[in-house]
N, C-alpha and C positions, 0 to 999 in steps of 0.2 A: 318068305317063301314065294319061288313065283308059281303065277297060275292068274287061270282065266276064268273068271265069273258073267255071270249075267242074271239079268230078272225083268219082268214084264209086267206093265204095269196098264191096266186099260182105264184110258182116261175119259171115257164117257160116261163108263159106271163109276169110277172113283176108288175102283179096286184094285188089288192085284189080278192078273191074268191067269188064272187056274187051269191047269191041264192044256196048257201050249207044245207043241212038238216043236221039238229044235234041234238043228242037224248044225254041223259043225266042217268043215270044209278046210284043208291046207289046199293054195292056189299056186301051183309048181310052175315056176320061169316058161312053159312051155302053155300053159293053159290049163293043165287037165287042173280037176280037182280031185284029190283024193280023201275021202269019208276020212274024217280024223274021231268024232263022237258021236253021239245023237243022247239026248235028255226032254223029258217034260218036267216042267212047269211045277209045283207044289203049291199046298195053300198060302203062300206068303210070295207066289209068283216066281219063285228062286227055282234054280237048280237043285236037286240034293248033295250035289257035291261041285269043286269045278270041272269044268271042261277039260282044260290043260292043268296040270301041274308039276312043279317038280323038274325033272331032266325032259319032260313030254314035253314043254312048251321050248321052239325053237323059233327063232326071229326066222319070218318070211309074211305073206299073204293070207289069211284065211277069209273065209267068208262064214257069217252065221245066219241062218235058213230059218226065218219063225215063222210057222204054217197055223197063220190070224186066221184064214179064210174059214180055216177048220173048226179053231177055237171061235169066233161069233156065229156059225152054224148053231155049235153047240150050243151057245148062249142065246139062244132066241134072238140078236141083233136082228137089226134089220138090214137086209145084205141083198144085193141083184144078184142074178147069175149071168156071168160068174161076177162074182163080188169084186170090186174095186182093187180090192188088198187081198189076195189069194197067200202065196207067199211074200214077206219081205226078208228082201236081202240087203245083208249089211256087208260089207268089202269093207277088210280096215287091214292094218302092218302091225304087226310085233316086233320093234327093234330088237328090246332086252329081254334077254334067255333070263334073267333074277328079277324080272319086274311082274308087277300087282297090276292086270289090266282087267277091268269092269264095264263091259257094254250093255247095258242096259235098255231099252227098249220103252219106248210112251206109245201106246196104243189107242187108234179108237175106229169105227168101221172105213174113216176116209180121212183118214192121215196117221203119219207116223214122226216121231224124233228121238235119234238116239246118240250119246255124247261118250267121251271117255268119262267114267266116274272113276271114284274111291275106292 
């Protein structure tokens, strides 16, 4: 089935990222972005469901928005203002309309890396 997952993982604590906000983005030939979802985070750092699925997920641009700044607020991290890593954005392609695409996300207050998974 296809669809579009994610999960966050904070790598300073060695956790998952709990209660992460993340907005979800289609980036249309012209520029604009148009809101496609938005989800947080759950105890195991996942979405509760995915992002895209199904006839939703259509090959073009999207962008995924995970608002870190927010989440090590909340987590006592120790953070300047503004913090380093406020929001990060990931810019990636979805060729195939039937593919399994997994962005996942490695967190910590000052740096990030994120790959195609499983």
């Amino acid at each position: 089935m296809a669809r579009l997952t994610t999960h966050v993982l904070d790598t300073s604590r060695g956790t998952p990222a709990q209660q992460v906000a993340i907005e979800l983005h289609r980036v249309e030939p012209d520029g604009r972005r148009l809101a496609v979802a938005r989800a947080t985070t759950d105890a195991d750092g996942r979405t509760p469901a995915p992002l895209l699925a199904g006839d939703r997920l259509e090959p073009g641009i999207y962008e995924l928005t995970f608002h870190a700044g927010d989440y090590f607020r909340r987590t006592g991290a120790p953070v300047s203002d503004p913090p380093f890593l406020g929001d990060v954005v990931v810019r990636f392609g979805l060729a195939d309309a039937m593919g399994h695409y997994h962005v996942p996300l490695l967190l910590s207050p000052h740096g990030y890396s994120t790959y195609r998974g499983s």
